[in-house]
C-alpha positions as CSV (number, residue, x, y, z in Angstrom):
1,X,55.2,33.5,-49.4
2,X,51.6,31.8,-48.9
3,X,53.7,28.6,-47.6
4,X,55.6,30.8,-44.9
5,X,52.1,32.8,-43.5
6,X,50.3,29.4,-43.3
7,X,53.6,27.9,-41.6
8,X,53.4,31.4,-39.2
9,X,50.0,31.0,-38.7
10,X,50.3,27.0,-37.4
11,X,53.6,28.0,-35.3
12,X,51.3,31.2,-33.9
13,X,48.3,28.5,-33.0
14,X,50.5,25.6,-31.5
15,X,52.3,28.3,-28.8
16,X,48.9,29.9,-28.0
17,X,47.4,27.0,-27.4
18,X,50.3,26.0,-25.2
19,X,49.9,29.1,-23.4
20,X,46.2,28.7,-22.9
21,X,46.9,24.8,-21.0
22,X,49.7,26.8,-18.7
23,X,47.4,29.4,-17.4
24,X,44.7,26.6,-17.1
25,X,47.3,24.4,-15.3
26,X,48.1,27.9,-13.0
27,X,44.8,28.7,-12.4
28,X,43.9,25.2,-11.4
29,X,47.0,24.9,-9.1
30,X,46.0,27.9,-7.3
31,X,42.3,27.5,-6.3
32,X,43.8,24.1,-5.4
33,X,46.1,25.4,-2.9
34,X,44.2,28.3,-1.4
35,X,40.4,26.2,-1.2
36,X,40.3,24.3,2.3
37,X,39.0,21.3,0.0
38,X,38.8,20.4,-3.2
39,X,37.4,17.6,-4.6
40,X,37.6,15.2,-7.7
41,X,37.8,16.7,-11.7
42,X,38.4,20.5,-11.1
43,X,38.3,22.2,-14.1
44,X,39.7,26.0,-13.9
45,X,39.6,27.8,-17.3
46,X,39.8,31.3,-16.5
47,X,41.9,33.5,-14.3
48,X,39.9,32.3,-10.8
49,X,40.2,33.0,-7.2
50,X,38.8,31.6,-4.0
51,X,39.0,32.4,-0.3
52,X,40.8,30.3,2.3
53,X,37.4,29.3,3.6
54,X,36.0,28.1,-0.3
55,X,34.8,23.9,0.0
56,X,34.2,22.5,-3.5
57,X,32.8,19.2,-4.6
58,X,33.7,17.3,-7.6
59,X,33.5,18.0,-11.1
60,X,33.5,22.1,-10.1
61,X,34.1,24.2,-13.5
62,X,35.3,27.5,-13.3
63,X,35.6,29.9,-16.4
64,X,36.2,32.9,-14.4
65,X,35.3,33.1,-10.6
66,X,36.4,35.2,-7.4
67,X,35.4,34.5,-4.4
68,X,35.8,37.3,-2.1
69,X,35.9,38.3,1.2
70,X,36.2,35.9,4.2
71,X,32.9,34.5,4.3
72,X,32.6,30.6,4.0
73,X,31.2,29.2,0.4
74,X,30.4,26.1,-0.4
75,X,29.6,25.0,-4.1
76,X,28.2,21.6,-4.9
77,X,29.1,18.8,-7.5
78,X,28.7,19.3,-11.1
79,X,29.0,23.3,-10.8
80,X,29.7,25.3,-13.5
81,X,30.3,29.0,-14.1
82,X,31.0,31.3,-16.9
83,X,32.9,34.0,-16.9
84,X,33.5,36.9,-14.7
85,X,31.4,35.8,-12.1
86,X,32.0,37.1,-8.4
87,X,31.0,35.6,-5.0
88,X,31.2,38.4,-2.1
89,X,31.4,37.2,1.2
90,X,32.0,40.2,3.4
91,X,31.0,43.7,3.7
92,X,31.9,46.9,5.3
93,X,30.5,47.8,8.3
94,X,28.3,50.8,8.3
95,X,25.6,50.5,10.2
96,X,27.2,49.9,13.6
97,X,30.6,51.0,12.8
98,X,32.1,53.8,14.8
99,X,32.4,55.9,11.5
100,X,30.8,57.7,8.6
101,X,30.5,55.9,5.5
102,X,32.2,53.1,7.3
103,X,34.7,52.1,9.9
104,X,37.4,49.2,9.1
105,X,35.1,46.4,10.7
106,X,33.9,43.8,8.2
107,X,30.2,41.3,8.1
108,X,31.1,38.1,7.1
109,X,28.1,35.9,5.3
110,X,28.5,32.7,4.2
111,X,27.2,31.6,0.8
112,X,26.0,27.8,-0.2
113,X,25.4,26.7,-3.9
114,X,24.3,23.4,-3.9
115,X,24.6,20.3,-6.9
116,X,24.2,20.6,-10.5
117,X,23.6,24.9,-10.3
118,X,24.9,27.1,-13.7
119,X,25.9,30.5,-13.3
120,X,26.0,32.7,-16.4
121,X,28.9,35.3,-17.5
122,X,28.9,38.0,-15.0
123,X,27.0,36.7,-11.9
124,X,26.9,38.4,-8.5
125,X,26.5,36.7,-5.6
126,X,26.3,38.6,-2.1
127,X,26.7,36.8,1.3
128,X,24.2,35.1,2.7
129,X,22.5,33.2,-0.2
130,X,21.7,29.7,-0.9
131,X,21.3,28.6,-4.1
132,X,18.9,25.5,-4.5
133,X,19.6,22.2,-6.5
134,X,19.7,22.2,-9.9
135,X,19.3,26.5,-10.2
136,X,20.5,28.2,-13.4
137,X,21.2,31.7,-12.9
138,X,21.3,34.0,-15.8
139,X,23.7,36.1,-17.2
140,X,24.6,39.3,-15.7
141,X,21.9,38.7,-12.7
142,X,22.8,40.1,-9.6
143,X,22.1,37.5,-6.3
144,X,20.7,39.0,-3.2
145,X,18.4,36.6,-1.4
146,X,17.9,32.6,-1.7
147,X,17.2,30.6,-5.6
148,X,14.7,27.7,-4.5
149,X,16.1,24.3,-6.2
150,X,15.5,23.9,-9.6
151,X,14.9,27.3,-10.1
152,X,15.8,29.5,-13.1
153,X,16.4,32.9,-12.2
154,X,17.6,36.3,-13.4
155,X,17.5,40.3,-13.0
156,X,18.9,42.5,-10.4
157,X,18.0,41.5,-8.1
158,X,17.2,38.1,-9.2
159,X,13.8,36.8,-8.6
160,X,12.7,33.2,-10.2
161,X,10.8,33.4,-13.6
162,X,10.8,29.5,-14.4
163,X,11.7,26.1,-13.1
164,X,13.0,23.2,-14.9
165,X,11.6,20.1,-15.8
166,X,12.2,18.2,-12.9
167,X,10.6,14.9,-14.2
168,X,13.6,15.3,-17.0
169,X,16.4,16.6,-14.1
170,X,15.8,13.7,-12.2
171,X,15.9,11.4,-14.7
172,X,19.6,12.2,-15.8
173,X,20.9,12.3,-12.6
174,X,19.8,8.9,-11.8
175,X,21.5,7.9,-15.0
176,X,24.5,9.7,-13.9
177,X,24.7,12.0,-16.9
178,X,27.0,15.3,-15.7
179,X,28.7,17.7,-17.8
């Protein structure tokens, strides 16, 4: 009987594993064919969508994005995200709209993240946001105005509490060392 469960138990692992690289493989062939560019070592890893009007650069890792809206975005080499994360691009207008809470006119804002930036599980991004060089956002943090580079910044909405070490920053990226 112990033979059969650990036999079960490898047979269980090898077709969820195989299930995990075909959603990967999905996910990847998606954002692929819906960004208007894509460039070189896209990584998708979680269920992740992006807007017709979504650039990427190379070595762009998603765990778990949507971009939203019809806004233009574009993210940076060497970007990572974790999980959950949203980019919103457009918004209901109800300030000028013709009707109470809102009429069926939409604000577009753009968003730009620049090289080498982190986002943590769960970030919000609203339009009209750049996100410096080098900024690591922290988890759950809620983006509603600019991240200088280098910044680390978290809260809602996010303000910057720290910077990295730029002397160390620079230093790997001359030697060309990327995750």
């Amino acid at each position: 009987m112990k033979i059969f469960f650990k036999l079960l138990r490898k047979i269980v692992s090898f077709f969820s594993g195989y299930y995990r690289s075909l959603k990967k493989k999905y996910y990847t062939y998606s954002v692929t064919n819906t960004a208007k560019a894509v460039g070189e070592g896209l990584k998708v890893n979680g269920k992740s969508i992006v807007n017709i009007n979504t650039t990427l650069g190379n070595n762009v890792n998603f765990n778990g994005m949507a971009i939203l809206g019809d806004g233009i975005v574009v993210i940076g080499d060497n970007f990572h995200s974790g999980p959950d994360c949203i980019i919103m691009t457009s918004y209901h207008n109800y300030d000028k709209g013709s009707a109470i809470p809102y009429d069926s006119t939409y604000i577009h804002k753009n968003v730009t993240i620049e090289d080498n930036v982190w986002l943590g599980s769960k970030v919000i991004i609203l339009g009209g946001v750049t996100i410096g060089e080098g900024a690591i956002i922290q988890i759950g943090s809620v983006v509603v105005s600019d991240i200088p580079p280098f910044a680390i910044a978290g809260g809602h909405p996010a303000c910057v509490y720290k910077y990295r070490d730029k002397d160390h920053y620079f230093k790997l990226k001359k030697e060309g060392k990327f995750h």
